[in-house]
C-alpha positions as MATLAB code, in Angstrom:
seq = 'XXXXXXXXXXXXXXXXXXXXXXXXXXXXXXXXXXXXXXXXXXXXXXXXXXXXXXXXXXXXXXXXXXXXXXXXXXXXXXXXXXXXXXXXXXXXXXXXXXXXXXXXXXXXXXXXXXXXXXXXXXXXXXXXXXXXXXXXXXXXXXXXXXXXXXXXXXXXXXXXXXXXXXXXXXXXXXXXXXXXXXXXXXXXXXXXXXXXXXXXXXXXXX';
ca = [
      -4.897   37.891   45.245;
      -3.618   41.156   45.107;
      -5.243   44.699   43.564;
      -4.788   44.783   39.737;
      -5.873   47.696   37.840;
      -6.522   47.506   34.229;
      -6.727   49.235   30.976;
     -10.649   49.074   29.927;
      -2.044   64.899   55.908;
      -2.317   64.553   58.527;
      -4.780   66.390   60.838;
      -3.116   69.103   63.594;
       0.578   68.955   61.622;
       2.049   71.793   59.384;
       2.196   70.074   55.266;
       5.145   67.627   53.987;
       7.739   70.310   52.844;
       7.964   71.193   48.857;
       9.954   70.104   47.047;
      11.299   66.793   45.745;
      12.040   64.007   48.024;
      13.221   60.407   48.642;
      10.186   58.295   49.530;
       9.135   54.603   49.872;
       5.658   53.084   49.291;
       4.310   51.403   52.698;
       0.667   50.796   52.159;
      -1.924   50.081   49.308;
      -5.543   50.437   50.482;
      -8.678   49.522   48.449;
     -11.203   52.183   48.821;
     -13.869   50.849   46.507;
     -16.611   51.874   44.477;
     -17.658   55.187   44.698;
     -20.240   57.730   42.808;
     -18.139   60.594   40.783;
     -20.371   63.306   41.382;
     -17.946   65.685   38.855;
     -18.712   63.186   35.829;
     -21.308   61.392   37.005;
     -20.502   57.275   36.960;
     -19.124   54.813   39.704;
     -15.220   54.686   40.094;
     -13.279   51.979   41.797;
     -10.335   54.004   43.424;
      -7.060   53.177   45.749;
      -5.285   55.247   48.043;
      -1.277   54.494   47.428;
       1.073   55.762   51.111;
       4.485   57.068   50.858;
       6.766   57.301   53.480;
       9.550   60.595   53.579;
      11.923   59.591   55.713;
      13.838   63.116   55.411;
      11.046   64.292   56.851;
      10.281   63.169   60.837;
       6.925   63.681   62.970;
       6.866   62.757   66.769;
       3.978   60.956   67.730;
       2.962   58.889   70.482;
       1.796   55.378   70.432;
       0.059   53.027   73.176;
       2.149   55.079   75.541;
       5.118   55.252   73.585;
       6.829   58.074   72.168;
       8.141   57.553   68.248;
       9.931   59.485   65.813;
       8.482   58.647   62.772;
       8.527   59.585   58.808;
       6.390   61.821   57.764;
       3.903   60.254   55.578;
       1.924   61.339   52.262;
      -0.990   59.506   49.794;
      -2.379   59.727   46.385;
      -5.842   58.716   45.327;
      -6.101   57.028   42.361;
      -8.810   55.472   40.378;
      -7.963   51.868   39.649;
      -7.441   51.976   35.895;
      -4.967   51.913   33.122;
      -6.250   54.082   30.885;
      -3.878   55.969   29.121;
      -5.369   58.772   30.763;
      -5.635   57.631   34.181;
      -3.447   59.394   36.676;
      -2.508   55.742   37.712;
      -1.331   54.829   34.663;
       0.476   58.050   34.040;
       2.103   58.014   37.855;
       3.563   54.434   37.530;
       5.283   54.910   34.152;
       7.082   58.175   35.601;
       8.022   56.011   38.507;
       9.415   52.785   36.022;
      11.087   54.750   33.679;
       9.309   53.046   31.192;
       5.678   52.629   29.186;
       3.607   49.460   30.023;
       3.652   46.801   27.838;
       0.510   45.233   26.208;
       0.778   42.262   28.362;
       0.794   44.526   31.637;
      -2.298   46.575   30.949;
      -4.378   43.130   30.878;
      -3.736   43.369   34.517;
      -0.711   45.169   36.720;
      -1.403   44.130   40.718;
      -0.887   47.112   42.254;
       0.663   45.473   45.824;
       3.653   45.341   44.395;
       4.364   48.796   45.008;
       4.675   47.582   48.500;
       8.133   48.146   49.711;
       9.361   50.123   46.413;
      11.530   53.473   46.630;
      11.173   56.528   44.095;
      11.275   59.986   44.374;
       8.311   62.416   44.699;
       7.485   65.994   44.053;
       5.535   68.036   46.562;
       3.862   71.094   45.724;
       1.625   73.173   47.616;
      -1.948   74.209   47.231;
      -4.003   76.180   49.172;
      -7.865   76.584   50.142;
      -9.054   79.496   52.428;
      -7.088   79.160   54.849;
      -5.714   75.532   54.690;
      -2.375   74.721   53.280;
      -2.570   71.296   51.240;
       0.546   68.900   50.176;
       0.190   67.261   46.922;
       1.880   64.894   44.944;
       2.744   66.850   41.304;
       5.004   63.751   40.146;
       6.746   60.217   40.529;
      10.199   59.416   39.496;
      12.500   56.355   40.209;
      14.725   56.690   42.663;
      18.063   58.396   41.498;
      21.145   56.253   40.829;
      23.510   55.894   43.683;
      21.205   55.729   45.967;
      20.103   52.620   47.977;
      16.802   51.635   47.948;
      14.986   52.575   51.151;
      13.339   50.695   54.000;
      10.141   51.262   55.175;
       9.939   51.889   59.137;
       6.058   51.299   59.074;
       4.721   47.942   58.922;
       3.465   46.829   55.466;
       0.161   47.690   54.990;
      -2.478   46.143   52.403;
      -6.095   46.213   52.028;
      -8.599   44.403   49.468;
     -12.302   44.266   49.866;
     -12.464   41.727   47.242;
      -9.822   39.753   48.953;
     -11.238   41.011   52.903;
     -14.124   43.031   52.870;
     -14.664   42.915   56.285;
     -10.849   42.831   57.701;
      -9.633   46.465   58.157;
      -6.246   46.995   58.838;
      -6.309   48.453   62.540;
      -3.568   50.228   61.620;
      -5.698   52.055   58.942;
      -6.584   55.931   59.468;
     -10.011   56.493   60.330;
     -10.644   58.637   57.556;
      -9.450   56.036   55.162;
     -11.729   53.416   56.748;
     -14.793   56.185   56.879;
     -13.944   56.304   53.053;
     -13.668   52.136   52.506;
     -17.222   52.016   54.684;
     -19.247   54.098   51.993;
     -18.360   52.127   49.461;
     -20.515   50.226   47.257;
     -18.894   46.866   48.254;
     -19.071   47.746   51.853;
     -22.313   48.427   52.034;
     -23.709   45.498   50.309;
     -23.103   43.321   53.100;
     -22.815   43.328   57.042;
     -18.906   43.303   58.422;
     -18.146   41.581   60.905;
     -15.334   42.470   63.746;
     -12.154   44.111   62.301;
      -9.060   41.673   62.545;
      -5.697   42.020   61.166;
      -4.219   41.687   57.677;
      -1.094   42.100   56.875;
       1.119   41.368   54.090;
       2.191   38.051   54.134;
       3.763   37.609   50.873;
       5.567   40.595   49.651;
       8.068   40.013   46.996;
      12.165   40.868   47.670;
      12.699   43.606   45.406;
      14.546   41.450   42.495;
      11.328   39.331   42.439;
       9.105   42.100   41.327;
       7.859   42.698   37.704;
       8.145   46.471   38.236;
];
């Protein structure tokens, strides 16, 4: 199963750059349910990754030095809604309005692997300098579809409550371990999970 919604930076590094840039979707995390304190009711949210290849970070890793893309998210509450960010965020990235049949229920993993294009704008606060994601568009014609140089990355907690990713930011797990799902039952040991049945690109209802 994957993560279907319905209808019913990085710490110590300067931001992604603004402007608009070639990206590729390389992880879909479940975050869970969550308490809205600005309206006041329970939201089940996701946190979609992009990677910008155009834009490289060195980091080092188990001893290893890597040049990396530079990597931005979006969180989204896990809803079609015609006003849901989600909703609106995908359609930009299609080219296209969802039909009936996909707002019963649009798995969200399939994003996994995709290319588009992203605007970055920035926003500050005090002193901080924020990147955010102002739109989604498909990637522009000509160009080949990219390939992510991060492993895969997918997490459900209806699917693996208890199976981090270990590849998973702490903050991101700090977020997944407050959740209501999380915290009404005892995890065991993190293990593994990846992606083990990604569609090829031509395979994908998106």
């Amino acid at each position: 199963m994957g993560l279907v919604a319905k209808d019913k930076g990085g710490k110590g590094f300067d931001p992604v750059a603004e402007g608009v840039h070639n990206a590729v979707c390389y992880t879909v995390v479940d975050l869970g349910t969550h308490l809205d304190e600005k309206f006041g009711k329970r939201n089940h949210s996701a946190l979609i990754g992009w990677e910008i290849p155009s834009e490289r970070i060195e980091i080092e890793r188990d001893g290893v030095k890597m040049n990396l893309p530079r990597a931005i998210s979006k969180k989204y509450t896990l809803s079609l809604n015609e006003k849901a960010n989600l909703r609106k965020d995908l359609q930009t990235w299609r080219g296209r309005v969802f039909t009936e049949k996909e707002l019963e229920g649009f798995d969200i993993k399939n994003l996994l692997g995709k290319s588009c294009m992203i605007q970055v704008i920035h926003n500050k606060s005090s002193e901080k300098t924020y990147a955010n994601i102002a739109a989604i568009m498909p990637l522009m014609k000509g160009i080949a579809p990219l390939v992510p140089e991060n492993p895969l990355a997918f997490y459900s907690i209806q699917d693996n409550r208890d199976m981090i990713p270990p590849g998973i930011p702490d903050w991101i797990s700090d977020i997944i371990k407050k959740s209501d799902e999380w915290t009404a039952f005892k995890p065991v040991e993190e293990q593994p999970l990846l992606p083990d049945d990604i569609p090829d690109n031509d395979e994908v209802p998106f």
